[in-house]
N, C-alpha and C positions, 0 to 999 in steps of 0.2 A: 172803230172808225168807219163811216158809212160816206161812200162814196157813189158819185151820181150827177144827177145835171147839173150844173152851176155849180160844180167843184172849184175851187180854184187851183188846186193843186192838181188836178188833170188839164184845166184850162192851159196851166202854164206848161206841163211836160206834154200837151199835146203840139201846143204851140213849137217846142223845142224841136221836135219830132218834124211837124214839117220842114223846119228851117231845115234838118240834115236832110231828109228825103228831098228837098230841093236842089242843095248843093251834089246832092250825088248824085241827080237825073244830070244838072249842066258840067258835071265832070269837073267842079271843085277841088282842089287840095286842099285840107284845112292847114292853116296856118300854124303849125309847132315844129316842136324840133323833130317830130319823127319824120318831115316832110323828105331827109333825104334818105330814106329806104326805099327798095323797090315795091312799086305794088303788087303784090302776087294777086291774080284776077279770081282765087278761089274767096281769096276774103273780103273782098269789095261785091262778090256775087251774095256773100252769107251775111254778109253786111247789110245790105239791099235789103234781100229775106226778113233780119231781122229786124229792121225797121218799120218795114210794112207791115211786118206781127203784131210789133209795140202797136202802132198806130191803130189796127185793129182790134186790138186787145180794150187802149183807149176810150174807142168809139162802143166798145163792146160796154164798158164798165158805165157810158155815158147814158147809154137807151139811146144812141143813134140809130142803129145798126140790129135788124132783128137778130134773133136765135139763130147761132149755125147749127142747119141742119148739113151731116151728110150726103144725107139721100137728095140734096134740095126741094126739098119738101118746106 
């Protein structure tokens, strides 16, 4: 399976992607039953993290987004 621009199946989990990265910049709850737990801010921080990975990751698989380089080279 060869993935790339005009995927539709990156189109749509990217799209997914933003929606949560939006709701978590404006400090959303999502709406389920685990809404009455406390938040512990270690995992809403790693949460974060890993959203922006996914979404890079993404853009990575798209040809958005050149090669990471370490060194930024």
């Amino acid at each position: 399976m060869t993935m790339g621009e005009g995927d539709p199946f990156l189109r749509d989990l990217e799209v997914e992607v933003e929606a949560d990265i939006q709701l978590d910049a404006a400090g959303a709850v999502p709406d389920d039953d685990e809404t009455d737990w406390a938040l512990d801010p270690y995992e809403a921080q790693a949460e974060t993290a890993d959203l922006n990975s996914l979404r890079g990751a993404i853009r990575a698989l798209e040809g958005d987004d050149p090669p990471y380089s370490p060194a930024g080279n």
